[in-house]
Steps between C-alpha positions, in 0.01 A plus 500: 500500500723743597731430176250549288376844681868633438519407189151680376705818705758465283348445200262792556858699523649359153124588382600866565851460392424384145232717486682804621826428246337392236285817540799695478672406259235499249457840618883598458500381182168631314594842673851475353367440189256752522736769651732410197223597212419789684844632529515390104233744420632762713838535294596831715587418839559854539155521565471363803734721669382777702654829621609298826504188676196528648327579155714221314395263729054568501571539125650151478224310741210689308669282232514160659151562617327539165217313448730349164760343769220383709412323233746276452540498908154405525521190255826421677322470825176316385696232297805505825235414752290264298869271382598529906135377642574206203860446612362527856215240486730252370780562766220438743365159329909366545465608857202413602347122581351309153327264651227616748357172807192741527399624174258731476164365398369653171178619517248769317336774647124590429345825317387592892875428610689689187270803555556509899847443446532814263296730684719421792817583326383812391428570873835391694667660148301823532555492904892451470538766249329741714725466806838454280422861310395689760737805424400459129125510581586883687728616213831440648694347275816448302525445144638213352724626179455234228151454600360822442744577204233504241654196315240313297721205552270497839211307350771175439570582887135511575469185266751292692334632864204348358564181302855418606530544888185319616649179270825507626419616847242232572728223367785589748305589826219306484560180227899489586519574899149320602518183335858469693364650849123387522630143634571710847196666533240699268509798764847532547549465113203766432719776685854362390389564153346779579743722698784387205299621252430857698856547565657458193237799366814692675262766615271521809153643288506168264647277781136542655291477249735165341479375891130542489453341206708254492352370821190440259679364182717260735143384672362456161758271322552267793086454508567444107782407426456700159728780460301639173208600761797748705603647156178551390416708797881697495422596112193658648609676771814613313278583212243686725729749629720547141198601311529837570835522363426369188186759452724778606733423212223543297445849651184361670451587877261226656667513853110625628321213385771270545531630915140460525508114340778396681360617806203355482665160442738546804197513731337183357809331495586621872117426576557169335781359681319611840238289401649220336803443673414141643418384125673155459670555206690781768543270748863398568639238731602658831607196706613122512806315637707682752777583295479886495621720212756734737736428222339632259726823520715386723807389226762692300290489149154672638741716758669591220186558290282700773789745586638552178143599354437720844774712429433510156177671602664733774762571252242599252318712775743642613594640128160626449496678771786633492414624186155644569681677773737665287302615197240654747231247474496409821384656815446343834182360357651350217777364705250356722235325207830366342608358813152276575514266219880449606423431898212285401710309234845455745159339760370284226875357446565435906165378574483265191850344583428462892103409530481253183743247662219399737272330256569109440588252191232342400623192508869277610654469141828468369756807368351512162734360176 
């Protein structure tokens, strides 16, 4: 048990690795290329120097930040992180148990069940996003260069947020790391894949809305044992909440309507899940055989893991605010909005690693093959 548990840490940590090089170079190379046409068009470099340093220098990142760079930056990215979650999966696979004593049983869910199930996404999704952008909700907040540089490479960005992630996403945290962790317990697994898949978001807004979530998705494909059912319902949340990017590319503003939809199925799904919550096809198994899951985090891989992704949130945090500080968007108010979501994400991560070791394995088996 507790090999296994430190090797889905530190698989979760090559995950991020591949993804995170990968991502970069792809990056460093279409931008290279892209920085090399532009300069080829330029032909007077003369132009880019000002009447001092100070001018030289905004002249010169006005240039890197066109929206033509950020095209090539953008396509860099999309295709970087897409190869990495690829190169990831498979790293995980070689890691990772084959061979599973307690497979999950495969099962289908019914019209009732699939439209329960996706109102009650919308509602931890809509919940989670609400706590994690406070400051944003009250107008503090910092811009993000390449994604508000205009580029209308941003729809294949918007494309891949929609299509791409919720494939690869749901194949590594719920397909990959449940079918090797459910053996131990569905509980313990639920929030193992869950917190993992928060963290390496790298920020503390999506950390609580992926936590959230993920709690649900995990729930879902252990009661299925069909990971098509947690992609379907990813696509639509991811798909939900990038529609109004791709209207306001086409110079159409439906942020009204779409606030007043959205809303409306936040509260059902939040109503929902009140409601609903005992539903079987929710139900996971809290208790068996006294062998209790304190390892769970308790091993080099997941300590690994959990820390590494906590700072990578801090770290982020800390940047942003930082920032916000600096250019003037942030008072004490937005100091203080920005710093909820954080608090509230650094207690998800302690609370999740000391109160989920109390729940029980199912049942004595074997470390699985």
């Amino acid at each position: 048990m507790k090999k296994t548990y430190s090797r889905c840490g530190f698989a979760v940590v090559l995950l991020y690795a591949a993804m995170s090089v990968v991502s970069g170079v792809a990056t460093g190379i279409l931008g290279g290329i892209g920085l090399g046409v532009m300069l080829g068009k330029l032909g007077d470099m003369s132009q880019l120097f000002g009447r001092d340093p100070s001018e030289t220098f905004s002249r010169v990142m006005n240039y890197i930040m066109s929206s033509e760079l950020m095209d090539f930056i953008l396509i860099g990215s999309v295709i970087g992180s897409l190869g990495g979650m690829l190169l990831g999966i498979l790293i995980m696979r070689k890691m990772l148990p084959e061979k599973n004593n307690i497979p999950i049983e495969k099962k289908n869910l019914s019209a009732k069940e699939i439209l329960l199930m996706a109102l009650m996404s919308f509602g931890l999704w809509g919940v989670g996003a609400f706590i994690g952008n406070l400051a944003e909700w009250f107008g503090f907040t910092v811009e993000n260069p390449l994604l508000e540089s205009g580029s209308k490479m941003m729809i294949l960005f918007h494309l891949y947020a929609v299509f791409g992630a919720p494939v690869v996403e749901e194949l590594a945290f719920r397909k990959t790391l449940l079918d090797a962790v459910h053996p131990y317990g569905e509980v313990p697994a639920a929030f193992l894949s869950a917190l993992l898949f928060g963290l390496i978001h790298g920020n503390a807004a999506q950390f609580m809305l992926a936590f959230m979530l993920g709690l649900l998705l995990a729930t879902v494909y252990q009661r299925t044992g069909r990971v098509i059912y947690t992609i379907a319902m990813h696509f639509m949340i991811n798909l939900t909440a990038t529609i109004p990017n791709f209207f306001d590319m086409a110079g159409i503003n439906i942020m009204t309507g779409w606030y007043i939809a959205v809303g409306i199925l936040v509260v059902a799904g939040v109503v929902i899940l009140i409601i609903f919550r005992k539903q079987e096809f929710l139900s996971l198994s809290k208790s068996g055989n006294p062998d209790p899951n304190a390892a769970e985090f308790k091993n080099p891989g997941m300590r690994l893991a959990v820390i590494g992704g906590t700072v990578l949130v801090c770290g982020y945090e800390a940047l942003m605010m930082y920032n916000g500080i600096a250019s003037g968007s942030f008072g004490v108010t937005g100091v203080v909005l920005r710093l909820v979501p954080w608090i509230l994400s650094l207690c998800m991560i302690i609370l999740t690693t000391k109160l989920v070791g109390k729940y029980k394995t199912p049942t004595e088996s074997p470390e699985p093959m």
